[in-house]
Backbone as XML, in Angstrom:
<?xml version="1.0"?>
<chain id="A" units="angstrom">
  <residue number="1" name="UNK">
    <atom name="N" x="-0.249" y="-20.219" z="-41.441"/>
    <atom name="CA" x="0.303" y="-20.741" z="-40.187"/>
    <atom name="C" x="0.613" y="-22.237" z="-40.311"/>
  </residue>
  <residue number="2" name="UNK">
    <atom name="N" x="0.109" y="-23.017" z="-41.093"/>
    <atom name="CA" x="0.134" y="-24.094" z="-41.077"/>
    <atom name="C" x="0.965" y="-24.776" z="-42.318"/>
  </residue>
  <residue number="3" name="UNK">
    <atom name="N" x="1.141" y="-24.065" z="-43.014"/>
    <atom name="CA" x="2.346" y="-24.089" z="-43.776"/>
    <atom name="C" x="3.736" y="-24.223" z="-43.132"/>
  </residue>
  <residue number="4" name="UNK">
    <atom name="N" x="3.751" y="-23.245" z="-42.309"/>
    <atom name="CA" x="4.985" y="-23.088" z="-41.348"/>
    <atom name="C" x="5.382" y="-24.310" z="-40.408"/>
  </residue>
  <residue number="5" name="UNK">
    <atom name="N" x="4.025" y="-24.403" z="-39.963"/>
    <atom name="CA" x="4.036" y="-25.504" z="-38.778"/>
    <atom name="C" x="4.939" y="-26.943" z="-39.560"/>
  </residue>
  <residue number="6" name="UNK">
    <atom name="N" x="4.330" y="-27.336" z="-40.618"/>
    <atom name="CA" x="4.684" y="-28.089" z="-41.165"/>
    <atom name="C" x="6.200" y="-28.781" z="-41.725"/>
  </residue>
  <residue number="7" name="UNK">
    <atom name="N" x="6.844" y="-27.896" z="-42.349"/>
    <atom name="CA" x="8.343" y="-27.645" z="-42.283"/>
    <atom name="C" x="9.266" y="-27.725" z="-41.316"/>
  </residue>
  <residue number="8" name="UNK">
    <atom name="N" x="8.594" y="-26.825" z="-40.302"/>
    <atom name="CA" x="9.626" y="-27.091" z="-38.883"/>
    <atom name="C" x="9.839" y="-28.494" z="-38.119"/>
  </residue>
  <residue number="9" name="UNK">
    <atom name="N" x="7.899" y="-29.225" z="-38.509"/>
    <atom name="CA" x="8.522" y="-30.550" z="-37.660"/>
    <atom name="C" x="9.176" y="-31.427" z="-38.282"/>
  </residue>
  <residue number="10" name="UNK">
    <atom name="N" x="9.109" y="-31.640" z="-39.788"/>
    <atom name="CA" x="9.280" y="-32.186" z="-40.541"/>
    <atom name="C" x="10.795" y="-32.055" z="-40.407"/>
  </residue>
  <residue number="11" name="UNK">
    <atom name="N" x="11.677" y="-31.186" z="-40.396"/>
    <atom name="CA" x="13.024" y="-30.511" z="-40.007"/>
    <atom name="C" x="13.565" y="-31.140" z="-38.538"/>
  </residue>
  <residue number="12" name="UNK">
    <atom name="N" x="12.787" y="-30.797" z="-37.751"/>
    <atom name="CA" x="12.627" y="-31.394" z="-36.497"/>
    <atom name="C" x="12.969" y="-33.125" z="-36.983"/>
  </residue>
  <residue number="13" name="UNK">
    <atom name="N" x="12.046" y="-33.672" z="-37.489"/>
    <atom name="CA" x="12.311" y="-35.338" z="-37.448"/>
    <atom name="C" x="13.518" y="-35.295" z="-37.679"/>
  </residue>
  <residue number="14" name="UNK">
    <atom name="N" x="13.748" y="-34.813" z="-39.078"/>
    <atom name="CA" x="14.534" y="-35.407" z="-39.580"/>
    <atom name="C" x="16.242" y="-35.407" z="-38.971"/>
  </residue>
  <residue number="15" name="UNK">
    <atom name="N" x="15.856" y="-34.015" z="-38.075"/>
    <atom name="CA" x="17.215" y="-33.770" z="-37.127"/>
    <atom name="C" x="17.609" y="-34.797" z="-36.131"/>
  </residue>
  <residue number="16" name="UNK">
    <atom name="N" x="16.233" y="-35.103" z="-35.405"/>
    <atom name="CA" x="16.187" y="-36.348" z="-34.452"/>
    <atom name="C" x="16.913" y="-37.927" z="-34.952"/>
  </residue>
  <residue number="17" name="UNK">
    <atom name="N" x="16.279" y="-38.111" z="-36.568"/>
    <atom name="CA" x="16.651" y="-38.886" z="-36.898"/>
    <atom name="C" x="18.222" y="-38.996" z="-37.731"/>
  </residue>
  <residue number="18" name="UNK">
    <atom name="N" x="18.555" y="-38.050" z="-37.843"/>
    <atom name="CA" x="20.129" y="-37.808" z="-38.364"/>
    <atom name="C" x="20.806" y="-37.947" z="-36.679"/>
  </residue>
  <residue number="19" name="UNK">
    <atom name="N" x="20.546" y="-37.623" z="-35.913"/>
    <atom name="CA" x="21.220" y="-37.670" z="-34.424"/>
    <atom name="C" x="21.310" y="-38.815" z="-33.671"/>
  </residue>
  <residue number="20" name="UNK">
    <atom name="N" x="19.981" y="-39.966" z="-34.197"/>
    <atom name="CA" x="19.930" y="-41.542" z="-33.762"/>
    <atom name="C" x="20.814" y="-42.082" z="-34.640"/>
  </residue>
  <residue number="21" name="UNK">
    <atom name="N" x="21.188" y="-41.763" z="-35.927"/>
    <atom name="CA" x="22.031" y="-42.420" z="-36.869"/>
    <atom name="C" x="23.523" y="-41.941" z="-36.946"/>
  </residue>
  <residue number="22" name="UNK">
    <atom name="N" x="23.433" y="-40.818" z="-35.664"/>
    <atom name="CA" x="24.904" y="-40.656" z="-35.892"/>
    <atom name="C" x="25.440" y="-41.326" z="-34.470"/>
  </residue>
  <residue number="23" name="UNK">
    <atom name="N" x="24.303" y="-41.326" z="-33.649"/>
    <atom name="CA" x="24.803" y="-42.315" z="-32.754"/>
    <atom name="C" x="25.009" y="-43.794" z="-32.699"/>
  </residue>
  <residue number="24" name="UNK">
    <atom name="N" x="23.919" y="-44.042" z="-33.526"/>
    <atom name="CA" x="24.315" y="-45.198" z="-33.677"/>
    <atom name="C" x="25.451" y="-45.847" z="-34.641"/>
  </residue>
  <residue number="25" name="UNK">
    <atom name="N" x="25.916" y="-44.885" z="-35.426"/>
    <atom name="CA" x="27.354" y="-44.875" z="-36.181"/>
    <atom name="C" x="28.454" y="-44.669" z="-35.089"/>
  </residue>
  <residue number="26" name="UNK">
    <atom name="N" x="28.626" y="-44.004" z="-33.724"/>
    <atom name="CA" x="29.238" y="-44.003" z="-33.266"/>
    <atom name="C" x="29.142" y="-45.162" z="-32.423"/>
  </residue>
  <residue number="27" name="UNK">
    <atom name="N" x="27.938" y="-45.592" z="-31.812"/>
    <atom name="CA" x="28.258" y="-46.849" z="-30.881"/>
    <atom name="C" x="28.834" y="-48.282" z="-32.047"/>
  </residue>
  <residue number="28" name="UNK">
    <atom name="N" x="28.546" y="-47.976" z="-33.095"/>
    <atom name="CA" x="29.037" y="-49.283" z="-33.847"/>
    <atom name="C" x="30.659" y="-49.280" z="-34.059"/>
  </residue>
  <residue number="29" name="UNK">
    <atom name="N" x="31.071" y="-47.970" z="-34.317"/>
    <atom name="CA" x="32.663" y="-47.536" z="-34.407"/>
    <atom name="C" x="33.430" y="-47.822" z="-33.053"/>
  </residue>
  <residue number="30" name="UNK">
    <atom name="N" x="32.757" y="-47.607" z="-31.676"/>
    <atom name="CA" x="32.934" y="-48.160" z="-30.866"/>
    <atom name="C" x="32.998" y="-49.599" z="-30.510"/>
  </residue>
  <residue number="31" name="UNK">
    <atom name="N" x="32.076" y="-50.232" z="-31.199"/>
    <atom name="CA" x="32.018" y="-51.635" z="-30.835"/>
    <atom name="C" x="33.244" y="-52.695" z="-31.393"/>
  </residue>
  <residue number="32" name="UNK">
    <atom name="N" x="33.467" y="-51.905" z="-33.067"/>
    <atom name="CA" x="34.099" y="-52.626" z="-33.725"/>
    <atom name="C" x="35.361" y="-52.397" z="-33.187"/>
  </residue>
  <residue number="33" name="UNK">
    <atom name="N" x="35.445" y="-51.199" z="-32.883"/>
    <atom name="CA" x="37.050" y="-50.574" z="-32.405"/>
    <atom name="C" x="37.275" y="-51.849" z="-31.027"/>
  </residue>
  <residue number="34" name="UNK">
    <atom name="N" x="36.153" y="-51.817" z="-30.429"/>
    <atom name="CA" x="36.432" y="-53.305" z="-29.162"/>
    <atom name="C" x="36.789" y="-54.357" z="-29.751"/>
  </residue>
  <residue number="35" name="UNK">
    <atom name="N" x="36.486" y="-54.748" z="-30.587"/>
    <atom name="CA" x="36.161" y="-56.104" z="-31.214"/>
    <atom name="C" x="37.548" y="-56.076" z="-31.532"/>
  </residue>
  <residue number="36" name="UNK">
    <atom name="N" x="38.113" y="-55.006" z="-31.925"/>
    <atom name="CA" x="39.482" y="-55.139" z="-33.179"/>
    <atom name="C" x="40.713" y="-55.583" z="-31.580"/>
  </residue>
  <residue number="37" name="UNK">
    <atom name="N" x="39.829" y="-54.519" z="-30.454"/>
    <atom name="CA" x="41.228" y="-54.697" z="-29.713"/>
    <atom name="C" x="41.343" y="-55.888" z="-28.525"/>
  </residue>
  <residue number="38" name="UNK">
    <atom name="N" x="39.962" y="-56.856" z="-28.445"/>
    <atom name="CA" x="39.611" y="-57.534" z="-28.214"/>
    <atom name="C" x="40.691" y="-58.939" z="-29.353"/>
  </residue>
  <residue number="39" name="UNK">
    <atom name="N" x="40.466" y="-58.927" z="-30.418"/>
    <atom name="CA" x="41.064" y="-59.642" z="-31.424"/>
    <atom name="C" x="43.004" y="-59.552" z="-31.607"/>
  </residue>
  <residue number="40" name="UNK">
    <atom name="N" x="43.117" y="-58.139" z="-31.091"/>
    <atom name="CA" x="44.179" y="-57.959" z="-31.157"/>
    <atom name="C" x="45.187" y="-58.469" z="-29.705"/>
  </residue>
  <residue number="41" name="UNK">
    <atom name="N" x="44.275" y="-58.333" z="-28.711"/>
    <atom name="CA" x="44.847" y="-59.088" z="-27.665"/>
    <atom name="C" x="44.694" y="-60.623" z="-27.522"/>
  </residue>
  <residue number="42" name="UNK">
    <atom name="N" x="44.264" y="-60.844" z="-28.483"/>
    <atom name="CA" x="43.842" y="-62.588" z="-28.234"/>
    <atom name="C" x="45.207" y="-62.959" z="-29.163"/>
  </residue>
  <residue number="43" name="UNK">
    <atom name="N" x="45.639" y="-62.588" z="-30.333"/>
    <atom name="CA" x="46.924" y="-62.460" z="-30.812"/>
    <atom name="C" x="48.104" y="-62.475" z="-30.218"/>
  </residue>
  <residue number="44" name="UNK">
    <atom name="N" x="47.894" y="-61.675" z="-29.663"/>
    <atom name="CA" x="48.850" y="-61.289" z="-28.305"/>
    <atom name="C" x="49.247" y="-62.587" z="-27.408"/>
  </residue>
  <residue number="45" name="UNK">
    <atom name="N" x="48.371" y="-63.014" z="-27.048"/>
    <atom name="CA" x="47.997" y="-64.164" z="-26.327"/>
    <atom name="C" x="48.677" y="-65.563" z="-27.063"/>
  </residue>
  <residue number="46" name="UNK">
    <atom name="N" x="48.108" y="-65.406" z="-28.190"/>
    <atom name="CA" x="48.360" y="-66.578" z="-28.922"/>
    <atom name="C" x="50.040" y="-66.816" z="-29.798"/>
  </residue>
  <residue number="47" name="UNK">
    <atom name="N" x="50.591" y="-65.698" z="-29.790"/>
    <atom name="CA" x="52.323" y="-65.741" z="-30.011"/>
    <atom name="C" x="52.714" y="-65.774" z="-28.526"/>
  </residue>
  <residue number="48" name="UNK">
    <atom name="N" x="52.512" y="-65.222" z="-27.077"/>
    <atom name="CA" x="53.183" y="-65.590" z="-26.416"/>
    <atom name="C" x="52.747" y="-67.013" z="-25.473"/>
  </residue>
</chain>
């Protein structure tokens, strides 16, 4: 029984922790994607 037990949470973390790292890959893809269009309107700005 405890064999079993073992694997699953271990599976368990590691799911949790693949799911914080894919979010946090997405809030960073988000951020930069701001940043770019943030940068890109300041451009904007700065030719007209």
């Amino acid at each position: 029984e405890k064999e079993e037990k073992v694997p699953s949470t271990r599976r368990k973390r590691e799911e949790e922790e693949f799911n914080e790292e894919s979010e946090y890959k997405e809030s960073e893809a988000k951020e930069s994607a701001r940043e770019e269009d943030k940068e890109a309107k300041q451009k904007r700005i700065n030719i007209v």
